[in-house]
C-alpha positions in Angstrom: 0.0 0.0 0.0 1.0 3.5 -1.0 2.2 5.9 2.3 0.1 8.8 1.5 -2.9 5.9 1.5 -1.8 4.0 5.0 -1.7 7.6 6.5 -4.7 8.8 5.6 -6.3 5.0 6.5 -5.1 5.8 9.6 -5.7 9.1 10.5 -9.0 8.4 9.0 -9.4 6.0 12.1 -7.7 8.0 14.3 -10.8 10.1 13.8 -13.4 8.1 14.0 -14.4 8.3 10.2 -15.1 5.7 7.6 -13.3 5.6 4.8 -13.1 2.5 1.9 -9.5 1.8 0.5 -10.3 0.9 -3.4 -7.8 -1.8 -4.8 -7.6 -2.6 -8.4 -6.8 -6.3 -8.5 -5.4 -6.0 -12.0 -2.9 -4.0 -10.3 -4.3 -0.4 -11.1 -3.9 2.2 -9.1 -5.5 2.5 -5.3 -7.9 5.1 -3.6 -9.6 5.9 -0.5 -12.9 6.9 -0.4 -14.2 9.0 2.5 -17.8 10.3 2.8 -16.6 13.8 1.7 -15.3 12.3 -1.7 -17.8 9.6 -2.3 -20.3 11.4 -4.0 -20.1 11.2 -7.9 -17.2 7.9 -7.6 -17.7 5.5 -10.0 -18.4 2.8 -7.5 -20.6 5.5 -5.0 -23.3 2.7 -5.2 -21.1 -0.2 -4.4 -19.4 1.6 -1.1 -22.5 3.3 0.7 -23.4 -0.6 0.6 -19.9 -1.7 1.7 -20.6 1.1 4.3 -23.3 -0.4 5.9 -22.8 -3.6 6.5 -19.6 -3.0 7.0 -17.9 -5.7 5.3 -15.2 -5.9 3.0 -14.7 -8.2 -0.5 -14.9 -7.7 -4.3 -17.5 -5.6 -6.0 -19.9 -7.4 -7.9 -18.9 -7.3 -11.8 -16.1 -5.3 -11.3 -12.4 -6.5 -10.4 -12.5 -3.8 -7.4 -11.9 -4.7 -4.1 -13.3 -2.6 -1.4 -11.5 -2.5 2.1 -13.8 -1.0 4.2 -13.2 1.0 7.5 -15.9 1.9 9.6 -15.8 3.2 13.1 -17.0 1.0 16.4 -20.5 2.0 16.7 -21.2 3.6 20.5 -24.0 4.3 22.4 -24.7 7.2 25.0 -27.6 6.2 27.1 -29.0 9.4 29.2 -30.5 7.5 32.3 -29.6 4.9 34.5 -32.7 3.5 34.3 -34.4 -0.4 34.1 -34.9 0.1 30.3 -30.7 1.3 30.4 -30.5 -2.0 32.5 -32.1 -4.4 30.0 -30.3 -2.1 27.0 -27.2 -2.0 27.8 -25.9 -6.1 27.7 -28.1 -6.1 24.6 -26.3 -3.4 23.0 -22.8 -5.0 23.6 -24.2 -8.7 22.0 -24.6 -6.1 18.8 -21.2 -4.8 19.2 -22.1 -1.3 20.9 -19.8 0.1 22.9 -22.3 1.8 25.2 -22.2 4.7 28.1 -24.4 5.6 30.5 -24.8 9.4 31.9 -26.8 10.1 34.9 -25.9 12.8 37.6 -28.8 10.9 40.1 -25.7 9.0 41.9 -28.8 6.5 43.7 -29.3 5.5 39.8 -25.6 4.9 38.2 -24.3 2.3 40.9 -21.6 -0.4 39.6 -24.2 -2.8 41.7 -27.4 -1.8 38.8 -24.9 -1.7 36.1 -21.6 -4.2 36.4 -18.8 -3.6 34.3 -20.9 -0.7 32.7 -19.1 2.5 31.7 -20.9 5.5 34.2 -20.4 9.0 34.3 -22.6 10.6 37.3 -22.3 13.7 36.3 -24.6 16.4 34.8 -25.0 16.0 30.5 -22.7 19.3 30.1 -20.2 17.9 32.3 -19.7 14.2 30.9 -20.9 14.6 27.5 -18.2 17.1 25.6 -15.5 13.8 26.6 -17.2 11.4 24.5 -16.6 12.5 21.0 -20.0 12.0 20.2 -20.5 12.0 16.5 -21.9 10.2 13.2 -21.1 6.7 14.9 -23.4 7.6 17.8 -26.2 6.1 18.8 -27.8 8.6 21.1 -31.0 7.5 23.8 -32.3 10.2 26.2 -34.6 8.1 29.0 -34.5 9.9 32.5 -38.2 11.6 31.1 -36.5 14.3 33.5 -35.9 17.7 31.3 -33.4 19.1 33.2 -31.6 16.0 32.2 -32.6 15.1 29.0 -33.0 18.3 27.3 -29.4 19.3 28.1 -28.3 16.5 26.3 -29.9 16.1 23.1 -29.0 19.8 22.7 -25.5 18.2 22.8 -26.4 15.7 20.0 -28.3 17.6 17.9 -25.3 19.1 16.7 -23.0 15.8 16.5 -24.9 14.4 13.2 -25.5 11.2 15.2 -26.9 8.5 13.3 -29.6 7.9 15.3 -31.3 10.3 18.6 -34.2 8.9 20.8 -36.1 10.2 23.6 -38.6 8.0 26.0 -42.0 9.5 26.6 -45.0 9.8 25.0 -46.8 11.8 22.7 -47.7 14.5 24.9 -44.6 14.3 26.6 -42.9 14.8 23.6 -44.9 17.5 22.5 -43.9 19.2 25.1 -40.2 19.0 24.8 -40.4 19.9 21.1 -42.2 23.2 22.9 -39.2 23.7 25.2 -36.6 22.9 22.5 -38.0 25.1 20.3 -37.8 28.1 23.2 -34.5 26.7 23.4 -33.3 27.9 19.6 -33.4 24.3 18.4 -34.5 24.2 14.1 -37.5 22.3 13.5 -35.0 19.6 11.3 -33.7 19.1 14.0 -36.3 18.1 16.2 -37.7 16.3 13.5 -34.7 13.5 14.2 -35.8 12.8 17.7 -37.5 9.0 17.4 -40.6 9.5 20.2 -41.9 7.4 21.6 -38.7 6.0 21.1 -38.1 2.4 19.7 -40.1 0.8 17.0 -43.6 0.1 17.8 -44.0 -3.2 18.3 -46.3 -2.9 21.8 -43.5 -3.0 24.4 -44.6 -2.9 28.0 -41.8 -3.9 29.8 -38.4 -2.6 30.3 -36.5 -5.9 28.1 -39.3 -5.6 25.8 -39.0 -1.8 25.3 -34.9 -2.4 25.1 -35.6 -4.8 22.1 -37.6 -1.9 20.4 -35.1 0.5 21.0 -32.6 -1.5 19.6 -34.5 -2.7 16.5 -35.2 1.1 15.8 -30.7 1.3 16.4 -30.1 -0.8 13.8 -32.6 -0.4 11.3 -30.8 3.5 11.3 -27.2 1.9 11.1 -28.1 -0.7 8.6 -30.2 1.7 6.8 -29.5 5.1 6.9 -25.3 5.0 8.2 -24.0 5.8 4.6 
């Protein structure tokens, strides 16, 4: 492999972008591909794909092989709550690497959440160390505004791939109200998934986890590239 490529392979996964390294293998010259110069390639089609799954290999009809890079998925998780309790070890079976952020120190106790990353500390406090970005999967579910409305401030403007909130309707409503006070754009807003998780009739906290979590990857598999 070139130098000028391996560098910018790795400083591409230094910083938490995906990139694609495009091999001729009739010995042609080699590219990477990174979201900002994927639009218009030849093989634009081919490497969105590649991007979400994820997986590597020859593109179909071609003699181009796609090496593809794409950052560990991670998931912030505003609440140490039952649903984080039944989320979280769920999350990690998909290959999350997950967070939980909750300042309520009777909530985020290594005896609820073993060999869990916490932070008990306020959204403003913990969130800015995360480097959360396109890669993030980001859940809001203290239904407490002076928790959760701090954070998804935070997100709004870290293009994660996917943003839910817990509540209903009306509760939702009512925090696009105080958003909107707030500055946010209606676009914005529009990202939030609430009720969060897909509706499949959840009732308890494992079940609601499974929606969650269906909604999660349907946005990675679907919508990551």
């Amino acid at each position: 492999m070139r130098l000028d490529l391996l560098s910018a392979l790795n400083a591409a996964r230094a910083g938490r972008h995906a990139a694609v390294l495009v091999t001729d293998l009739d010995g042609g010259e080699a590219r990477l591909v990174t979201a900002e110069t994927m639009a218009g390639d030849p093989l634009e089609e081919a490497i969105r794909a590649a991007l979400r799954t994820g997986r590597s290999g020859v593109v179909e009809g071609t003699r181009a092989f796609l090496t593809v890079q794409v950052p560990p998925a991670q998931m912030v998780v505003i609440g140490a709550v039952h649903i984080s309790q039944a989320l979280v070890p769920m999350a990690r079976m998909l290959g999350y690497d997950p967070v939980i952020v909750d300042p309520r120190t009777a909530f985020a106790t290594p005896e609820r959440f073993p060999g869990v990353r916490l932070l008990a500390q306020w959204p403003d406090e913990a969130l800015p160390g995360l480097k959360v970005d396109r890669y993030t999967a980001f859940i809001a579910l203290t239904h407490d505004p002076k928790i959760d409305d701090p954070a998804l401030l935070h997100a709004f403007g870290k293009g994660c791939f996917y943003i839910g909130a817990l509540g209903s309707r009306k509760t939702h409503a009512r925090r696009v109200e105080r958003l909107t006070a707030a500055g946010v754009a209606p676009e914005a807003l529009a990202r939030i998934k609430a009720p969060v998780g897909l509706a499949i009739g959840a009732i308890t906290p494992a079940e609601i986890a499974v929606s969650i979590l269906a909604e999660v990857t349907q946005a990675w598999r679907q919508g990551i590239a």
